[in-house]
C-alpha positions in Angstrom: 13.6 21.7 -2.3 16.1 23.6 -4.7 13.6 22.3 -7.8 10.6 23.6 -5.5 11.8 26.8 -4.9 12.2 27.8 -8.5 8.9 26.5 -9.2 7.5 28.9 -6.5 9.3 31.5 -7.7 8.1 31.1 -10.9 4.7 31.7 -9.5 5.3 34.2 -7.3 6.2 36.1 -10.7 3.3 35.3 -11.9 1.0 36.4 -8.9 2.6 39.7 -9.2 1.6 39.8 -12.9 -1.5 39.0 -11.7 -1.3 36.2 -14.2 -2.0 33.4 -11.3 -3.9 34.1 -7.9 -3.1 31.0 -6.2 -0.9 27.8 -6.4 -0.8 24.0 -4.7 0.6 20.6 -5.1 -0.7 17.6 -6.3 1.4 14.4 -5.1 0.6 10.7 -5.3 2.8 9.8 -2.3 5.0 12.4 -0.6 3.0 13.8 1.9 1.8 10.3 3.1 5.1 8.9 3.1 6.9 8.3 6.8 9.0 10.9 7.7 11.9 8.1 7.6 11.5 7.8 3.9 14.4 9.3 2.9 13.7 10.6 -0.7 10.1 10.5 -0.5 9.0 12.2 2.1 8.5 15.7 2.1 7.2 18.1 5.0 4.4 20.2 4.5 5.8 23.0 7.4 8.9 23.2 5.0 7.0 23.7 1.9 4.7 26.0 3.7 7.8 28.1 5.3 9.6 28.3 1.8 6.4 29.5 0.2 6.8 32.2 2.7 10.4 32.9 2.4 9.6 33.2 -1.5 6.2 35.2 -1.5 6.2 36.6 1.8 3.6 36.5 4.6 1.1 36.2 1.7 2.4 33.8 -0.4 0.1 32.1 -3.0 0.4 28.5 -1.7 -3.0 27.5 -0.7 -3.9 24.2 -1.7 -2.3 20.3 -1.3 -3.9 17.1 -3.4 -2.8 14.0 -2.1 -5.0 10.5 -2.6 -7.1 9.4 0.3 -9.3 5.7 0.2 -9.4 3.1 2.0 -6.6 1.5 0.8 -4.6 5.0 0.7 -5.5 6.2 4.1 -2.2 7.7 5.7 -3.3 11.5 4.5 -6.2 10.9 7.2 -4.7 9.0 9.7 -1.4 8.9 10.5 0.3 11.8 12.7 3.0 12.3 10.0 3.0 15.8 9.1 3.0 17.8 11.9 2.5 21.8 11.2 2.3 24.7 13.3 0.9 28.7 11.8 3.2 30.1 14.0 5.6 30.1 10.7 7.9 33.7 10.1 
């Protein structure tokens, strides 16, 4: 999360020199990892909330790419991350 958060600041910089509008992640496998994978799992509330504590209410994190097929199906399917909006 450390490594995340000075990415995302590094973008919120560049938002405010209106050098960037928006920003995401691209990930082959942590968002569709279980939660109990320790190391490879990562929560998209959490990245979501530390988006926020970085930019503010209107942060710049908008978009997630993650792999989804038939054989790769867990994005679609499986009730791992859980998120609420009702984020500070």
């Amino acid at each position: 999360m450390d490594r995340l958060a000075k990415s995302f600041e590094f973008y919120e910089h560049q938002r405010s020199l209106n050098k960037l509008q928006f920003y995401g992640l691209s990930t082959w496998l942590c968002f569709r990892a279980k939660p109990d994978e320790e190391k490879i799992h990562l929560s998209l509330q959490k990245v979501v909330e530390l988006a926020q504590q970085i930019g503010g209410k209107d942060h710049g994190f908008r978009f997630v790419q993650v792999p989804m097929s038939v054989m790769m199906p867990e994005a679609f399917v499986e009730p791992w991350q859980p998120y609420s909006q009702n984020t500070a």
